[in-house]
VEXMITI-180116 format. One record per residue (C-alpha): residue number from 1; chain; x, y, z. Coordinates in Angstrom, 3 decimals. Last residue first. Layout:
REM residues N
+------+-------+----------+----------+----------+
: resi : chain :     east :    north :       up :
+------+-------+----------+----------+----------+
:  NUM :     A :        X :        Y :        Z :
...
+------+-------+----------+----------+----------+
***
This chain:
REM residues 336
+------+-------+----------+----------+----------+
: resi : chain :     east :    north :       up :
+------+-------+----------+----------+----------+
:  336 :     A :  -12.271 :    7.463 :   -5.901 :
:  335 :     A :  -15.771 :    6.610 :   -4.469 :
:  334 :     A :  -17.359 :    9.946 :   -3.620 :
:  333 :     A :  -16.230 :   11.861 :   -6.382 :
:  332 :     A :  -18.204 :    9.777 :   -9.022 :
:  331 :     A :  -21.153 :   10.450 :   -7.133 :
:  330 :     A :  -23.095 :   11.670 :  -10.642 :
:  329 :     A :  -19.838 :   11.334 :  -13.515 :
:  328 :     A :  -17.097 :   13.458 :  -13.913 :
:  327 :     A :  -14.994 :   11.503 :  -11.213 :
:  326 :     A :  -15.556 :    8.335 :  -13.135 :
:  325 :     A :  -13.894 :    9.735 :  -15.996 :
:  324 :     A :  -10.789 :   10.995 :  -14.011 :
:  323 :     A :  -10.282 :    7.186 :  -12.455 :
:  322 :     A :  -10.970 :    5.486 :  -15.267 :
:  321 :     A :   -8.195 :    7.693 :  -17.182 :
:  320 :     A :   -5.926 :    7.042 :  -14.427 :
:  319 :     A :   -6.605 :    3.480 :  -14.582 :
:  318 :     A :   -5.416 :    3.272 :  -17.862 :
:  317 :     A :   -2.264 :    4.838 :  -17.341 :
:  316 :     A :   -1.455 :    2.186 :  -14.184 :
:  315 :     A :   -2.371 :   -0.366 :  -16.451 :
:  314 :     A :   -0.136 :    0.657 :  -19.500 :
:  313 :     A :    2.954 :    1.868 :  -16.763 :
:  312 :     A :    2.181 :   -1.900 :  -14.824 :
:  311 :     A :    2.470 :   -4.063 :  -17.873 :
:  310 :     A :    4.732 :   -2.531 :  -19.805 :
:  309 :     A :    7.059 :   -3.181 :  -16.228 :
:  308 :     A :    6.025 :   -6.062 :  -16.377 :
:  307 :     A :    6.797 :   -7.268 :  -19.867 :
:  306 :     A :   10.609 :   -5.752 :  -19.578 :
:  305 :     A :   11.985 :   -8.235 :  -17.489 :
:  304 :     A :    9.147 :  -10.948 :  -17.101 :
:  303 :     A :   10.192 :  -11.693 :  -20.818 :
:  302 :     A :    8.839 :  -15.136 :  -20.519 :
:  301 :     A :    5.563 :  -16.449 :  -18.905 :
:  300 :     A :    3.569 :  -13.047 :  -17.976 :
:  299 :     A :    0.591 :  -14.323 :  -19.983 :
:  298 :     A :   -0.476 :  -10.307 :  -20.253 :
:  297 :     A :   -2.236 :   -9.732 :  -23.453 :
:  296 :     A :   -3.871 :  -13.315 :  -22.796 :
:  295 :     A :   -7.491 :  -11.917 :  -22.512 :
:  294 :     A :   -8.133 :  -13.007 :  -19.159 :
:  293 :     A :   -4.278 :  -12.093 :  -18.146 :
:  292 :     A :   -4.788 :   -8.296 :  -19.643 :
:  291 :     A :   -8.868 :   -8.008 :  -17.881 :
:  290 :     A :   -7.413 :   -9.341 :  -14.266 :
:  289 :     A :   -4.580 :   -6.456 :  -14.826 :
:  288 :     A :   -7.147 :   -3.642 :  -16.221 :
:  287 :     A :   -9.871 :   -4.462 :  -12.880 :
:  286 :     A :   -7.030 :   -4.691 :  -10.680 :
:  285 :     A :   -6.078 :   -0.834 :  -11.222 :
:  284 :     A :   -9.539 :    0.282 :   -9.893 :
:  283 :     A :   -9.061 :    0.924 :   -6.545 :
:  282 :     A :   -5.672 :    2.573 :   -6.658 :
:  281 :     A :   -6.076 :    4.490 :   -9.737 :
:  280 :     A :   -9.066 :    6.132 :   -7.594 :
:  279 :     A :   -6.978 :    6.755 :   -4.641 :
:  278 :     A :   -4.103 :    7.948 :   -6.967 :
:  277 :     A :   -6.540 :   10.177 :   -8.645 :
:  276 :     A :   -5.799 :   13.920 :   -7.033 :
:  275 :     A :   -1.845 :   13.535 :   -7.687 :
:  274 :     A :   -1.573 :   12.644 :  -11.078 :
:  273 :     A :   -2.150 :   15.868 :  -13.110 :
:  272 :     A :    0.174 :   16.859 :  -10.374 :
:  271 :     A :    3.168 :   15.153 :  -11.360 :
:  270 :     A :    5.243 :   16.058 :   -8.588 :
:  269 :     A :    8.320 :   15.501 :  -10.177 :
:  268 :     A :   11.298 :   14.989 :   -8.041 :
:  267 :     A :   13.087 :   17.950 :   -7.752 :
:  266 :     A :   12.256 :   18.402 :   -3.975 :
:  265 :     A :   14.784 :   15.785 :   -3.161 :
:  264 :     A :   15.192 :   15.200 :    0.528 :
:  263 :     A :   11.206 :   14.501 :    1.301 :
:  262 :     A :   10.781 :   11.694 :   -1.271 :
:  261 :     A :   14.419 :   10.642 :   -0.375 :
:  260 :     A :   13.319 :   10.380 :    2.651 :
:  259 :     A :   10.062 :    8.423 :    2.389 :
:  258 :     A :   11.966 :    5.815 :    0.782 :
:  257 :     A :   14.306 :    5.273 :    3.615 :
:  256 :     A :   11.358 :    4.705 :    5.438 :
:  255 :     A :    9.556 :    2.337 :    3.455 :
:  254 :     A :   12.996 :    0.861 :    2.841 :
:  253 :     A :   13.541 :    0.304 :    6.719 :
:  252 :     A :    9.951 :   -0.917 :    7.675 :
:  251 :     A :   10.544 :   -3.678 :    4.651 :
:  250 :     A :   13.713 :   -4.758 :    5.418 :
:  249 :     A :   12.844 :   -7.222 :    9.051 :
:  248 :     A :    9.605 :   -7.515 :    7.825 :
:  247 :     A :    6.615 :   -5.263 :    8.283 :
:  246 :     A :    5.022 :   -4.828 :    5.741 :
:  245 :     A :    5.633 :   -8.638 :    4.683 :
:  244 :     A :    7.544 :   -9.167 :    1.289 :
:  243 :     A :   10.289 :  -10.277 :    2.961 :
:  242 :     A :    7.705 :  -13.067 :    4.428 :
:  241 :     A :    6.378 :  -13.951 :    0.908 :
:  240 :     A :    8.456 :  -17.768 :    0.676 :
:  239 :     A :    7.107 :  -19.948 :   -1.767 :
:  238 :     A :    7.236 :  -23.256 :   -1.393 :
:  237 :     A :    7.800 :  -26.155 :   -3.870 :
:  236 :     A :   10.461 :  -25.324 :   -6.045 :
:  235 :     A :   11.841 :  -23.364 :   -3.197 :
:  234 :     A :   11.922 :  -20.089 :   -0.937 :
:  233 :     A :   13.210 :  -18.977 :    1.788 :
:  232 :     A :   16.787 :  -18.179 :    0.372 :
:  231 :     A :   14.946 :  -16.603 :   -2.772 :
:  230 :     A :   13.016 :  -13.980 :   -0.251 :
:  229 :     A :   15.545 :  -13.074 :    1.559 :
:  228 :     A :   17.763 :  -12.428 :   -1.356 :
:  227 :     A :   15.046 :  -10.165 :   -2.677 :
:  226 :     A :   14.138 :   -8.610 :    0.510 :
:  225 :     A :   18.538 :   -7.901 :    1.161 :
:  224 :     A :   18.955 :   -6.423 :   -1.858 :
:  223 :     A :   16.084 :   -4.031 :   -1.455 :
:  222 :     A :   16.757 :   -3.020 :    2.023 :
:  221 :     A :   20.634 :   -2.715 :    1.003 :
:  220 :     A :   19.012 :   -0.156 :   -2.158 :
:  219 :     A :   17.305 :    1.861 :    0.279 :
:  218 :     A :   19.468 :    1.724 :    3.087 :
:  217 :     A :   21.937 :    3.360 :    0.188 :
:  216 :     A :   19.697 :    5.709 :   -1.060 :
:  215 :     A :   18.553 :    6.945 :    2.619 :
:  214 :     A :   21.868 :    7.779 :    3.519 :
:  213 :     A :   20.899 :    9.126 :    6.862 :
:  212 :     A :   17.178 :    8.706 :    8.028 :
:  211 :     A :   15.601 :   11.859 :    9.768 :
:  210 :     A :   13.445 :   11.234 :   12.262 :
:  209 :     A :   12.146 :   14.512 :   14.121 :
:  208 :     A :   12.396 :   16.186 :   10.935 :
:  207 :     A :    9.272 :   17.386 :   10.563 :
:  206 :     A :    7.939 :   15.830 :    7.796 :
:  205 :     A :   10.061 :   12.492 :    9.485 :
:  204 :     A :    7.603 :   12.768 :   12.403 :
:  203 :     A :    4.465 :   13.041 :   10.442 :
:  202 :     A :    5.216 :   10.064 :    8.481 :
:  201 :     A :    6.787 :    8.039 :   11.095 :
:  200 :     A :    3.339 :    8.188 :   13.153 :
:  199 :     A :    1.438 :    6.984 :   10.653 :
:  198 :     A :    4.289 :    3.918 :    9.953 :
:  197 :     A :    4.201 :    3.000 :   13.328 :
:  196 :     A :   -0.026 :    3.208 :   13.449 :
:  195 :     A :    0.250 :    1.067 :   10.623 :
:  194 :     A :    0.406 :   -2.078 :   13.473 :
:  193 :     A :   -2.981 :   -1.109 :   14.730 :
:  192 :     A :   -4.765 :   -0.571 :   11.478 :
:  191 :     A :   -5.265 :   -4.035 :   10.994 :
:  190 :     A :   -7.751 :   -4.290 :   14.404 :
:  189 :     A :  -10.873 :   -3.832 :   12.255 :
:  188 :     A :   -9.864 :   -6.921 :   10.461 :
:  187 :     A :  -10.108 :   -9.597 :   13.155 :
:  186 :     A :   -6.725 :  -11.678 :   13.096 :
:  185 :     A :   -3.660 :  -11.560 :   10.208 :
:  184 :     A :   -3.395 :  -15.628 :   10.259 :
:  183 :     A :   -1.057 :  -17.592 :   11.775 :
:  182 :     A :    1.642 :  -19.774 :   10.719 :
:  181 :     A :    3.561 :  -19.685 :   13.311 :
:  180 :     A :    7.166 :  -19.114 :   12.322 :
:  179 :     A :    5.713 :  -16.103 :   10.099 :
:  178 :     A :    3.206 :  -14.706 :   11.992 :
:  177 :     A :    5.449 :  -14.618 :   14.885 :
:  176 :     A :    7.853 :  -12.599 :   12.340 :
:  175 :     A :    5.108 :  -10.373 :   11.263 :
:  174 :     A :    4.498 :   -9.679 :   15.489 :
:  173 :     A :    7.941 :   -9.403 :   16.033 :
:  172 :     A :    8.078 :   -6.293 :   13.092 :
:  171 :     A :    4.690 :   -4.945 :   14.259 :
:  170 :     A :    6.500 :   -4.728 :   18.022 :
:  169 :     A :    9.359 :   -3.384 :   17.169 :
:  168 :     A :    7.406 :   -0.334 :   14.986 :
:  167 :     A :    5.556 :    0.596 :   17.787 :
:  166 :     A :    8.297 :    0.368 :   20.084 :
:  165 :     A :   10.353 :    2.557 :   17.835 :
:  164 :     A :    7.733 :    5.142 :   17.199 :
:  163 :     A :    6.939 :    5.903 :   20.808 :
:  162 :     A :   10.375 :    5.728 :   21.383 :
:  161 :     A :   11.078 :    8.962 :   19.026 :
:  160 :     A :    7.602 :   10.443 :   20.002 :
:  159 :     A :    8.997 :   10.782 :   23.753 :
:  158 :     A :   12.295 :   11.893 :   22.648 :
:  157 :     A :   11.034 :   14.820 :   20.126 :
:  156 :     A :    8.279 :   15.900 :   23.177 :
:  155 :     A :    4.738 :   14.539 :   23.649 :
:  154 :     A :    1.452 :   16.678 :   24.033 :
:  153 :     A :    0.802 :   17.138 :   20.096 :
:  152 :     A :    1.448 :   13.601 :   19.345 :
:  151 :     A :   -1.219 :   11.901 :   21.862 :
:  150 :     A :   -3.517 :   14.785 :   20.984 :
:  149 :     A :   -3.219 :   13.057 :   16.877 :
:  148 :     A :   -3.055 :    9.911 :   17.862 :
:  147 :     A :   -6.651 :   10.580 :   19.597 :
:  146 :     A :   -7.825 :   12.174 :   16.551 :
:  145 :     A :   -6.471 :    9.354 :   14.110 :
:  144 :     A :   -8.279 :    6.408 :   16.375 :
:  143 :     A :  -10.977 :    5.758 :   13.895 :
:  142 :     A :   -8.916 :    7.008 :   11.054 :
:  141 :     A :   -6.697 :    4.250 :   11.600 :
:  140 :     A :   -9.732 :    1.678 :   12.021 :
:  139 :     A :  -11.268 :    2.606 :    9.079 :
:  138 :     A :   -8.143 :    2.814 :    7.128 :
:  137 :     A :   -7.297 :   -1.119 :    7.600 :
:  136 :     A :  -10.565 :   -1.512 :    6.171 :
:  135 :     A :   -9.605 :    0.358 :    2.848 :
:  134 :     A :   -6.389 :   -1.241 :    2.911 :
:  133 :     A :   -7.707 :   -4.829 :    3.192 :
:  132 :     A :   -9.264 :   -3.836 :   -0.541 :
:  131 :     A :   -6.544 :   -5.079 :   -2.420 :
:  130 :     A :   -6.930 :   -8.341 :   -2.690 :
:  129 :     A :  -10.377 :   -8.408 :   -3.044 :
:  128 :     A :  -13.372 :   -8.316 :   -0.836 :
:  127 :     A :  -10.920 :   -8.709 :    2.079 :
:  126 :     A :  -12.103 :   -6.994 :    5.435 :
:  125 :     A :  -13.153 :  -10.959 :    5.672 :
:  124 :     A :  -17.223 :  -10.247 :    5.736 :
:  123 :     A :  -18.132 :  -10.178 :    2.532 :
:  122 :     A :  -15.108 :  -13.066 :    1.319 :
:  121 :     A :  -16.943 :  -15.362 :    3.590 :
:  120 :     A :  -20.094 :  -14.525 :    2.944 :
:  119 :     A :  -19.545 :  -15.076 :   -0.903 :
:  118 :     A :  -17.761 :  -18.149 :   -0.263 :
:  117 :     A :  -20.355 :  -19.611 :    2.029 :
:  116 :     A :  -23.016 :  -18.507 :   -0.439 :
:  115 :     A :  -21.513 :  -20.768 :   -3.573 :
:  114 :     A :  -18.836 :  -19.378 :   -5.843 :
:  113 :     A :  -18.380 :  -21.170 :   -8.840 :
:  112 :     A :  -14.413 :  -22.124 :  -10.049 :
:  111 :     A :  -15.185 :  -22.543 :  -13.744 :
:  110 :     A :  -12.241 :  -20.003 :  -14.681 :
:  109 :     A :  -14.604 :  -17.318 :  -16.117 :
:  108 :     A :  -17.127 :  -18.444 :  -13.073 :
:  107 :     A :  -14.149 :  -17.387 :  -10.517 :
:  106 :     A :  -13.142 :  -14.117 :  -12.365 :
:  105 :     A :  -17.198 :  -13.546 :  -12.266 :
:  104 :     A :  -17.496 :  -14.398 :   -8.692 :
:  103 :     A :  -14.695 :  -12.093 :   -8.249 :
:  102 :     A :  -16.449 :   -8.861 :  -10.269 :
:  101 :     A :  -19.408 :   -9.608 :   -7.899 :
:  100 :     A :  -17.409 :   -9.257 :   -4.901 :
:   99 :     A :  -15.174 :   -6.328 :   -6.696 :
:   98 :     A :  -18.117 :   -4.199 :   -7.069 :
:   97 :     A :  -20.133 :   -4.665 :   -3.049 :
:   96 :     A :  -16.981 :   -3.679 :   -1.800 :
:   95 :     A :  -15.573 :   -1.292 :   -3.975 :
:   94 :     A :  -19.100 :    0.671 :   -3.146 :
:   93 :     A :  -18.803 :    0.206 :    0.212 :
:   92 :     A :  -15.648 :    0.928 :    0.636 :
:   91 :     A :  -15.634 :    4.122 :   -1.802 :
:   90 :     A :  -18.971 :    5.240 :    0.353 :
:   89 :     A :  -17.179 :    5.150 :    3.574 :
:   88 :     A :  -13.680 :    6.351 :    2.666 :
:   87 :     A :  -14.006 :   10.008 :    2.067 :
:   86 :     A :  -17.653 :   10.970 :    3.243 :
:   85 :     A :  -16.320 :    9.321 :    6.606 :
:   84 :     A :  -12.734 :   11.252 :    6.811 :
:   83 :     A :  -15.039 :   14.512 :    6.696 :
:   82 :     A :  -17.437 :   13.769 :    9.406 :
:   81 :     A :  -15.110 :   11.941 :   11.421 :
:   80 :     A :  -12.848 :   14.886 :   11.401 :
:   79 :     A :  -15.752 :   17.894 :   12.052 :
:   78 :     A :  -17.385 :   15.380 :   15.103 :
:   77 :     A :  -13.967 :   15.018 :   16.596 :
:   76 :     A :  -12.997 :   18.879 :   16.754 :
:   75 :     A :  -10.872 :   20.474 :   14.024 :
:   74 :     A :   -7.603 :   22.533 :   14.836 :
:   73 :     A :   -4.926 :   21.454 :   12.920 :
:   72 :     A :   -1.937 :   23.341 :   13.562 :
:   71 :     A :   -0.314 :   19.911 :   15.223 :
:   70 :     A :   -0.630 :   18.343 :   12.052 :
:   69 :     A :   -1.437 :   14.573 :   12.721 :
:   68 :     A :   -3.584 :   14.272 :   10.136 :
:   67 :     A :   -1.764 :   15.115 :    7.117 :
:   66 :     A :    2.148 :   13.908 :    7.842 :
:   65 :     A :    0.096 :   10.869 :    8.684 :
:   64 :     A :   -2.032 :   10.468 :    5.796 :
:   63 :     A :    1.271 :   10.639 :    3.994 :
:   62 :     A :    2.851 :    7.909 :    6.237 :
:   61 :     A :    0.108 :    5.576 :    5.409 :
:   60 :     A :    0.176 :    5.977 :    2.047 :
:   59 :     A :    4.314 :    5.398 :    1.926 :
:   58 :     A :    3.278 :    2.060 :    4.028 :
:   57 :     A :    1.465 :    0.954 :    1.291 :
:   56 :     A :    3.789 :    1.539 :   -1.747 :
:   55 :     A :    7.204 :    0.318 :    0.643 :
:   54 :     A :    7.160 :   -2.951 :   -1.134 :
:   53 :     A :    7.808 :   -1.946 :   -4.501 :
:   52 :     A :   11.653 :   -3.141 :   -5.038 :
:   51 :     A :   10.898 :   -6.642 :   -3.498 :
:   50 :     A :    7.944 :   -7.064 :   -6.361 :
:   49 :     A :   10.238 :   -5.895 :   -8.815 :
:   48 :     A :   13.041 :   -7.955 :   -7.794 :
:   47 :     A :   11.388 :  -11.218 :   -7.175 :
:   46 :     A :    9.611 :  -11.030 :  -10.912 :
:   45 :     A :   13.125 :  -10.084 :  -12.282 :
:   44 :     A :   14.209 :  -13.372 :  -10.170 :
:   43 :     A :   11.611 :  -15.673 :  -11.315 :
:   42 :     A :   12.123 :  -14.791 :  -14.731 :
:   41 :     A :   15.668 :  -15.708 :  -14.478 :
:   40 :     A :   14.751 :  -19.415 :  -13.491 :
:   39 :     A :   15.301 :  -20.154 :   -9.685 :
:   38 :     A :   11.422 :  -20.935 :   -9.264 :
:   37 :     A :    9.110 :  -21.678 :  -11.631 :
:   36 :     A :    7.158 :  -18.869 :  -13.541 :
:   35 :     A :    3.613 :  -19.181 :  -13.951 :
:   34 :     A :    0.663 :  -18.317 :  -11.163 :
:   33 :     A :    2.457 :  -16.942 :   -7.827 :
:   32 :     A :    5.505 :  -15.234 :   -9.199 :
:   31 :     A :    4.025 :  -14.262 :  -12.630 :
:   30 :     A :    1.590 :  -12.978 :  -10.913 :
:   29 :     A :    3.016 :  -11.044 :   -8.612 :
:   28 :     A :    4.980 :   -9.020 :  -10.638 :
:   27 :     A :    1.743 :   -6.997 :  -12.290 :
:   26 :     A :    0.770 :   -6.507 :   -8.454 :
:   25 :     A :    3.851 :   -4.662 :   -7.330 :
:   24 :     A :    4.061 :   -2.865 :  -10.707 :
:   23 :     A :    0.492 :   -1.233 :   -9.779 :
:   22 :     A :    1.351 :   -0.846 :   -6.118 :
:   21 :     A :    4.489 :    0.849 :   -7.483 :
:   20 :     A :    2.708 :    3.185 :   -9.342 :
:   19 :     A :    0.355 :    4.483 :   -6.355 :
:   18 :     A :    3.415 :    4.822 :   -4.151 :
:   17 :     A :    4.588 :    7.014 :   -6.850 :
:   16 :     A :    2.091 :    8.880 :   -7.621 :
:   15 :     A :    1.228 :    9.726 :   -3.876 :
:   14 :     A :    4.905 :   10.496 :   -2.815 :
:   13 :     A :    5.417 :   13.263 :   -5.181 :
:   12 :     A :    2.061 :   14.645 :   -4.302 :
:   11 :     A :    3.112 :   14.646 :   -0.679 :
:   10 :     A :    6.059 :   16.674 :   -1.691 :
:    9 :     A :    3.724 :   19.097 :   -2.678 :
:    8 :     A :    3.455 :   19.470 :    1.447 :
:    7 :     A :    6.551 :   21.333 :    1.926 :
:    6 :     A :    6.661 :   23.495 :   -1.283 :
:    5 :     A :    3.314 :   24.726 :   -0.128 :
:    4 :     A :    5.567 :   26.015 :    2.914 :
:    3 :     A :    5.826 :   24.330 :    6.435 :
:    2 :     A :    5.440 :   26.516 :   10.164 :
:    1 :     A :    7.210 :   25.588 :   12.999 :
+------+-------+----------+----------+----------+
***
C-alpha cells in the first residue's frame, strides 16, 4: 500500500504539537515540584496540564516509527547508521557538553557548587539535563531500528498486533515494578527498549493495523483518570509522579489515542513553518524556562491557570526563533 504527501504531513501535525506540549509539560512542573502546596487550586491546574501533556514523548517516538519502519524503504545498514548518526550524534554531544556547564551555573546561581563527582556523575548518567535522557534513549532505538525494521516487514497484521501488546505489557509492569519498588530506570543505553512499543505503534497505526476507536473520549478518560491518579497518590508530604510515568497504566492509552486523532483529522494545522525546528525547540526550550524563574518573570506561585500556559506559548516561541537562528549559523544544522 502506497501513502500520499497528505499521509505523512500528518507527521508535521504531530511534531509541533508534541514539541508544545513538552514545553507546557515542563512550565507545569515547576510549580508542582518547587512552589505550590498540595490540594490548593494551583496545584490542580498544575496537575492537569502536566497530566494533559504526557503523551509529547511517546508521540516522537511513534513518528520516528511511522518513518523508519517503512516497509518501501530500501537502505542497507551502513546508509541508515550513517545518516541517523550525523542526526543525533553531534546534537548529543554538543547538548551534552552545553547543558553540563549551563547546570553548574544554575547550581552556582543558587550557591549549590558542583564538585567533580557531580560533574561525572551527571556526564555519564544518559542525563546531562532533564531533558536530554531522550537523546540517549534514541541511540539505542536507532541502534536496533534496522533490525525492527526486517522484524516488521516479515510479520503479518496478527503477528505485529501481539508483538505490540506484549511489548507494551511488559513496559507498563515494568513502570509499575518501578513504582512499588522504588527502583531506578537502570543502564541508559538500555532506555530505548521499552519505546520500542510505542515505535512500533507508530508505524502500525499509519497503517491502520491499530486503529483506536473513540480516540477523543479515551483521550479525555486517560486524562481524567492521570490527574485523579496522581492527586489520590499524592500528599502534603509526597508527591506522587507515577501517572505521569510513560508508561503508566493511562499514559500508553492517551499517547495512543492521541496519535489518532492526529492521524483521523487531517484539518489540523500542520504548521509547517514549525515542523523542521521541533528538534531544535526541543533542546533548547529549558534554557528560556530556567532564564524566566532566574529572573522572577515566571515565580509560578498564583495564577498557575493562565500563567503557564503564557509561560509555555512565550517559551516555546522563543525557542523557535533560537532554533531557526542557530540553523543559519556554521554547524548550526547539525545540532538542532
Amino acid at each position: 500500500m502506497t501513502y500520499s504527501n497528505a499521509d505523512y504531513a500528518k507527521l508535521d501535525t504531530a511534531r509541533w504539537m508534541a514539541a508544545l506540549a513538552v514545553v507546557l509539560l515542563h512550565c507545569a512542573a515547576v510549580p508542582l515540584t518547587t512552589t505550590t502546596d498540595y490540594g490548593t487550586q494551583n496545584w490542580f491546574w498544575a496537575n492537569v496540564y502536566d497530566a494533559a501533556t504526557r503523551w509529547c514523548v511517546p508521540i516522537f517516538v511513534m513518528v520516528s516509527g511511522v518513518l523508519l519502519l517503512d516497509p518501501a524503504k530500501r537502505e542497507g545498514f551502513g546508509e541508515f547508521y550513517k545518516k541517523r548518526g550525523r542526526r543525533i550524534l553531534p546534537a548529543l554531544l554538543f547538548w551534552s557538553v552545553f547543558y553540563l556547564f549551563w547546570g553548574a551555573w544554575m547550581y552556582h546561581q543558587q550557591g549549590v557548587p558542583m564538585d567533580a563527582q557531580a560533574w561525572l556523575r551527571k556526564a555519564t548518567s544518559g542525563e546531562p539535563y532533564y531533558h536530554l535522557w531522550y537523546l540517549y534513549m534514541l541511540v539505542g532505538l536507532y541502534l536496533f531500528a534496522p533490525y525492527l525494521r526486517l522484524l516488521y516487514q516479515h510479520c503479518t497484521q496478527r503477528q505485529s498486533r501481539y508483538i505490540l501488546l506484549f511489548m507494551l505489557v511488559l513496559a507498563m509492569l515494568q513502570s509499575l515494578y518501578r513504582e512499588t519498588q522504588g527502583n531506578s530506570y537502570g543502564f541508559f543505553l538500555l532506555w530505548f527498549l521499552p519505546y520500542i512499543s510505542y515505535f512500533l505503534a507508530g508505524r502500525m497505526m499509519f497503517e491502520r493495523r491499530v486503529v483506536i476507536p473513540y480516540p477523543g473520549w479515551v483521550l479525555a478518560a486517560s486524562i481524567a483518570a492521570t490527574v485523579v491518579g496522581t492527586t489520590l497518590l499524592s500528599s502534603e508530604d509526597y508527591f506522587s509522579t507515577y501517572f505521569y510515568d510513560t508508561f503508566s497504566l493511562t499514559v500508553p492509552v492517551m499517547s495512543l489515542a492521541v496519535f489518532q486523532l492526529i492521524l483521523d483529522r487531517p484539518r489540523l494545522p500542520q504548521l509547517r513553518m514549525l515542523a523542521p525546528f521541533t528538534f531544535g525547540i526541543y533542546l533548547v526550550h529549558p534554557i528560556f524556562l530556567d532564564l524566566a524563574q532566574q529572573t522572577g518573570l515566571y515565580q509560578a506561585q498564583t495564577g498557575i491557570v493562565w500563567q503557564t500556559p503564557l509561560m509555555a506559548f512565550a517559551v516555546f516561541m522563543l525557542s523557535w526563533l533560537l532554533a531557526r537562528l542557530l540553523r543559519t549559523l556554521p554547524g548550526g544544522t547539525r545540532i538542532t
